[in-house]
C-alpha positions as CSV (number, residue, x, y, z in Angstrom):
1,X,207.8,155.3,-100.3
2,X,207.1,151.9,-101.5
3,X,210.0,149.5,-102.2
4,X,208.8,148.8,-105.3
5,X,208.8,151.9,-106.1
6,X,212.1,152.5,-105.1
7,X,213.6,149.7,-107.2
8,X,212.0,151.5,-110.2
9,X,214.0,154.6,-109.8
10,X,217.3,153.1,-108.4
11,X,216.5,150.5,-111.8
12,X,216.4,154.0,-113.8
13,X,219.4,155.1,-113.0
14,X,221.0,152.0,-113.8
15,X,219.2,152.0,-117.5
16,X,220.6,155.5,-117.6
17,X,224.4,153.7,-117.3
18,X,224.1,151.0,-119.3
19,X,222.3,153.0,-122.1
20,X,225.1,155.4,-122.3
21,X,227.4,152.2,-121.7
22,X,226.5,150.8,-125.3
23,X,227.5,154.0,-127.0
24,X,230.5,155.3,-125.0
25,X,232.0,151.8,-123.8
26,X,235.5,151.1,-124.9
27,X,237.0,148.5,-122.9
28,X,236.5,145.7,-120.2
29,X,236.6,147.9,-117.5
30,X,233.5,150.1,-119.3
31,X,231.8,146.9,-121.0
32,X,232.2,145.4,-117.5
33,X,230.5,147.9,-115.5
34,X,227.3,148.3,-118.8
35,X,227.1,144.9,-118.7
36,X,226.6,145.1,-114.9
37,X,224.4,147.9,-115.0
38,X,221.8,146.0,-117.6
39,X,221.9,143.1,-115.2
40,X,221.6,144.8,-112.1
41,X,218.4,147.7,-113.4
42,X,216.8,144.4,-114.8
43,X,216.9,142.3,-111.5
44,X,214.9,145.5,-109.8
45,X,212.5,146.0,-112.8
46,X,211.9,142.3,-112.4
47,X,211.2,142.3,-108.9
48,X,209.2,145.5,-108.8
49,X,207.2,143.7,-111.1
50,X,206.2,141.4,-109.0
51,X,204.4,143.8,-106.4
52,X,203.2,146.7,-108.8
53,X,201.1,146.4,-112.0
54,X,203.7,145.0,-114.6
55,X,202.7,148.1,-117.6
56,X,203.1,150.6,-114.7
57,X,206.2,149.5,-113.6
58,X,207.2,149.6,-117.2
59,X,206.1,152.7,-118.6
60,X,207.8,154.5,-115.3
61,X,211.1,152.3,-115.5
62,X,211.7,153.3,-119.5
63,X,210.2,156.8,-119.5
64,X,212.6,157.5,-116.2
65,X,215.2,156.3,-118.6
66,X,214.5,157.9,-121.0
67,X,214.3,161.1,-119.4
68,X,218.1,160.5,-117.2
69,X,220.3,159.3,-120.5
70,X,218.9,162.5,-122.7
71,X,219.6,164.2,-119.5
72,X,222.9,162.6,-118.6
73,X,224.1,163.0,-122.7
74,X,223.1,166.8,-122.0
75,X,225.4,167.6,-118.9
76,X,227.9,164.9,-119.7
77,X,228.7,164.6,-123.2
78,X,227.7,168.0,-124.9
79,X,224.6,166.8,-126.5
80,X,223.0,170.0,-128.0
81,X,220.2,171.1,-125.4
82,X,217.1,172.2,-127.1
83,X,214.2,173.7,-125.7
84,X,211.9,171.2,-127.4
85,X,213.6,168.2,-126.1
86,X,213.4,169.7,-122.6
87,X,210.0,170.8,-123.0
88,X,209.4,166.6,-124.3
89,X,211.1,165.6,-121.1
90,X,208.8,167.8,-118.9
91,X,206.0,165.9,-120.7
92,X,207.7,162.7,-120.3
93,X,207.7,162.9,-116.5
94,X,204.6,164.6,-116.1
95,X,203.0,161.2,-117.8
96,X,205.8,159.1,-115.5
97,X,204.5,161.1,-112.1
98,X,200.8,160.3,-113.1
99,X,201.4,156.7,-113.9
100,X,203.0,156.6,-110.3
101,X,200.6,158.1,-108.5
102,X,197.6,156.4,-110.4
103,X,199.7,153.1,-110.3
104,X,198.7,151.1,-106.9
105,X,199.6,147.8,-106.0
106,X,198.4,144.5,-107.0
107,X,197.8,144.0,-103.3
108,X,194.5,146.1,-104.3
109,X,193.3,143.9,-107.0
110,X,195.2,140.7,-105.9
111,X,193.7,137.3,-107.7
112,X,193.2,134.5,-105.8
113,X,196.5,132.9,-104.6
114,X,196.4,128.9,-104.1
């Protein structure tokens, strides 16, 4: 797999903390380690951006995001689990997984560099 790529998803999961971070976040230790997880999913996002098509790289990084903190607020923090929102989710990443595979580089459509 592509770097890039990679930083998307290891960026996702790090949305996914720092999401859940702004609601459930109490002290410094937990405002320390949102704020951390904003800075650090951000740096990737940015990076990835800079070898992938920038509304790819977007629309994978947020829907991914998306889909892990409903996810995460399911599993870890009794968040009602409806079929419908699952059923959402499964359309979510079915539209994530074609951006990805659709998405290529801008290697393939690189401008002229000076």
């Amino acid at each position: 797999m592509n770097r890039s790529w990679l930083f998307i998803f290891i960026g996702a999961l790090f949305e996914v903390v720092w999401v859940i971070g702004f609601k459930h976040a109490h002290d410094w230790v937990t405002w320390s380690a949102t704020i951390a997880s904003l800075v650090i999913s951000f740096y990737l996002i940015i990076t990835a951006s800079s070898h992938l098509p920038v509304g790819t790289v977007y629309a994978v990084f947020t829907g991914l995001g998306t889909a892990g903190t409903v996810a995460a607020e399911m599993v870890l923090f009794d968040e009602p689990v409806k079929l419908i929102k699952l059923l959402l989710i499964a359309v979510l990443l079915i539209g994530v997984l074609g951006l990805k595979l659709l998405g290529g580089s801008t290697s393939d459509s690189k401008a002229v560099e000076h």
